[in-house]
N, C-alpha and C positions, 0 to 999 in steps of 0.2 A: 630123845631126839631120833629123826628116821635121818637114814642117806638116800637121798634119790639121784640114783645112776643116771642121766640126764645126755638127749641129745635130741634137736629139734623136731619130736615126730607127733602128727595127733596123738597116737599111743602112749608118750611119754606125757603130753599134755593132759591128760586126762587123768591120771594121778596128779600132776601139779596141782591140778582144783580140786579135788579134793581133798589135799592135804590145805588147801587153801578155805576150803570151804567148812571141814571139820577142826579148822584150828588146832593141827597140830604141828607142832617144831619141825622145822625139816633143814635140811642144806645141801643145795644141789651138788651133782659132783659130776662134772662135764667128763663125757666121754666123748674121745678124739674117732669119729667112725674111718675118718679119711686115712687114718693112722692104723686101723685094724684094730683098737684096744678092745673092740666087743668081743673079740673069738679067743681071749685072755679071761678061762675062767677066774684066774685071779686077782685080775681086776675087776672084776664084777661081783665082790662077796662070794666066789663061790660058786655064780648062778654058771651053770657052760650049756646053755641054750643060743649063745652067741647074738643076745637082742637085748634093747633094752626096752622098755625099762627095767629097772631091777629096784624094790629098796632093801634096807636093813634096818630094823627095828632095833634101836639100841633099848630099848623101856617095854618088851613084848610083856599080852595082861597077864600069861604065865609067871613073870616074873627071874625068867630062866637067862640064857644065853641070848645075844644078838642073835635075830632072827632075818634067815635070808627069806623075799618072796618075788619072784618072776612072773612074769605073765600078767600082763594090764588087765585084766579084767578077774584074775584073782588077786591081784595085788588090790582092787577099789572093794571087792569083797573082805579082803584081810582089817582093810582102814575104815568099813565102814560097821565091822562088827567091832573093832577096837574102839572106835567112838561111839556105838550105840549109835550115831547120826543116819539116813538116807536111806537104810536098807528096813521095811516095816518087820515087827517081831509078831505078827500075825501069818496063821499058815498060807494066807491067799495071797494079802499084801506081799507077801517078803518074795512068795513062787512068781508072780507079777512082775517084783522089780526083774528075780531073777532070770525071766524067759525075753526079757527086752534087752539084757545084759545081754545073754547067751546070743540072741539076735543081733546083735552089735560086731559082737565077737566075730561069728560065723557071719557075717554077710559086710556091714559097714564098713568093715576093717580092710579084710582081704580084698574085696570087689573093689571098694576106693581105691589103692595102694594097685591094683593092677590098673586100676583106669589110670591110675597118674601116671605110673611106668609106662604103659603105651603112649601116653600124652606127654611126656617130658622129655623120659631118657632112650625107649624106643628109636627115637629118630636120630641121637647122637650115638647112641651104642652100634646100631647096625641100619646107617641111612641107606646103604645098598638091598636091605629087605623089605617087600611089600607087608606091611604093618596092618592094614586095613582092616581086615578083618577082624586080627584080635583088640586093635581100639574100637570097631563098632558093638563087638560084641560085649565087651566092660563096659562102655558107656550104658548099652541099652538095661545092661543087668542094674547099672548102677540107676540111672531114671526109676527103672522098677521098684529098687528099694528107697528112693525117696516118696515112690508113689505111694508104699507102703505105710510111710512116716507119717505123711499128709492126711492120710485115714484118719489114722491110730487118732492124731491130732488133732485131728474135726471136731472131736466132743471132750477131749481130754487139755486142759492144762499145761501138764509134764505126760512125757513118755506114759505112764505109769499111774498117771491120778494126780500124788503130788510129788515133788521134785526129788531127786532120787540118783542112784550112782547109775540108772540107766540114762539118764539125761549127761551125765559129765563126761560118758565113756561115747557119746553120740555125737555129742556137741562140737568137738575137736575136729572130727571128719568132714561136719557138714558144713563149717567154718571154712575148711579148706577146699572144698572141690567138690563145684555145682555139676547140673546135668548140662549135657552139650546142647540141649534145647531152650537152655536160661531159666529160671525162676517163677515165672508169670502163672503157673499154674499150682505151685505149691505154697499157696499164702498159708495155711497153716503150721506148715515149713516155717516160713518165716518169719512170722510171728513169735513162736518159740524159738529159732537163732536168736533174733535181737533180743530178747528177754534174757536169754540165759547169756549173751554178749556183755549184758548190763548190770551184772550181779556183779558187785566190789571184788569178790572171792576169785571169781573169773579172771576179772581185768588186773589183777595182784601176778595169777598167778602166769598172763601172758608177762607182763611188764619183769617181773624178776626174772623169766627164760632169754626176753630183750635184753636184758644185761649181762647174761653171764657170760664170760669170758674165754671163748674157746682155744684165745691164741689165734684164731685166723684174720685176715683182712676184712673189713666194711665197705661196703659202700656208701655215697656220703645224703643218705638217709640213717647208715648205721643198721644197716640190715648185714648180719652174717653172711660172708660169701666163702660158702665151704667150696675146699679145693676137689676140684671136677676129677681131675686125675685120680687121688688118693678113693675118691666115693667110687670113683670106677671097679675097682680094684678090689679095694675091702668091704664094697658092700653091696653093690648093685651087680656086677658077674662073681656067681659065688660056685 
């Protein structure tokens, strides 16, 4: 059985599908952000990186003690060498998946997560400051790196050849937050979104995150409405 440290982010999604995809036992284990529990390394197996995700491997293939691992895009490494599944055991295939990973990491990630910040909490955190520029300048980076995607995907399938822990550690981002110039330009983009939207493994491991129970209020969609105050606080001015 793994534990996955758990709180609504692509980052943490992205392990859910592959622990969905590689069929292996898991159970989520919601982390309160609003509440500060992430900067509690011991609530977190341990990990005092103060992020999650985090899992713990109660069954590691050593055979040893629970094992803690941090960092979404070594944690899709850790799950995909435990399963033999997504990561190729050739020295080209495997370097492949791994530089599209790597690329995920250093650019999908952070770039994303600053364009949202400018575009979300920016205006509530400090509506008395001219924002502009740092939202023009993540968007435009962020355009760039789907321009990048669109490429890769002109003659390619998955990220990678075929489908791969560079696609599940991708997919999450790109699900969440398009370029400020719309869609229209990257049908390749989009092609592979809806593709990888429509894999069972995916749509499992959105619907089990829709259910879990963080303790806050819904909206009457039943969409999570985390408390603005508490995100302020414990996780957005740090």
């Amino acid at each position: 059985m793994i534990d996955l440290y758990f709180a609504t982010s692509p980052n943490v999604y992205k392990v859910a599908i592959a622990l969905e995809e590689m069929a292996l036992p898991y159970r989520i284990v919601p982390v309160d952000l609003s509440q500060g529990v992430h900067r509690d390394s011991a609530q977190l197996a341990g990990a005092n990186t103060g992020k999650v995700p985090v899992i713990v491997d109660h069954d590691p293939p050593d055979g040893g003690a629970p094992f803690t691992v941090f960092e979404s895009g070594a944690i899709l490494q850790y799950l995909a060498e435990k399963s033999g599944l997504f990561l190729p055991k050739d020295l080209r295939g495997r370097s492949t998946v791994m530089q599209w990973l790597f690329w995920q990491m250093g650019g999908i990630g952070p770039i994303g997560g600053q364009a949202w910040h400018f575009f979300a909490f920016a205006p509530k955190i400090a509506p008395e400051f001219d924002n502009s520029y740092a939202f023009d300048r993540y968007f435009k980076m962020w355009s760039a790196l789907w321009r990048v995607l669109d490429d890769q995907l002109s003659d390619h399938a998955y990220i990678a050849g075929d489908y791969s822990v560079a696609d599940m550690a991708t997919f999450p981002w790109i699900s969440y937050l398009e370029p400020r110039e719309g869609t229209e330009a990257y049908s390749n983009v989009l092609r592979w979104r809806d593709a990888i939207a429509a894999r069972p493994a995916v749509r499992r491991a959105y619907e089990k995150a829709a259910a879990t129970d963080f303790g806050y209020d819904r909206n009457e969609k039943g969409v999570t409405l985390f408390p603005w105050e508490g995100l302020l606080q414990n996780v957005i001015v740090t």
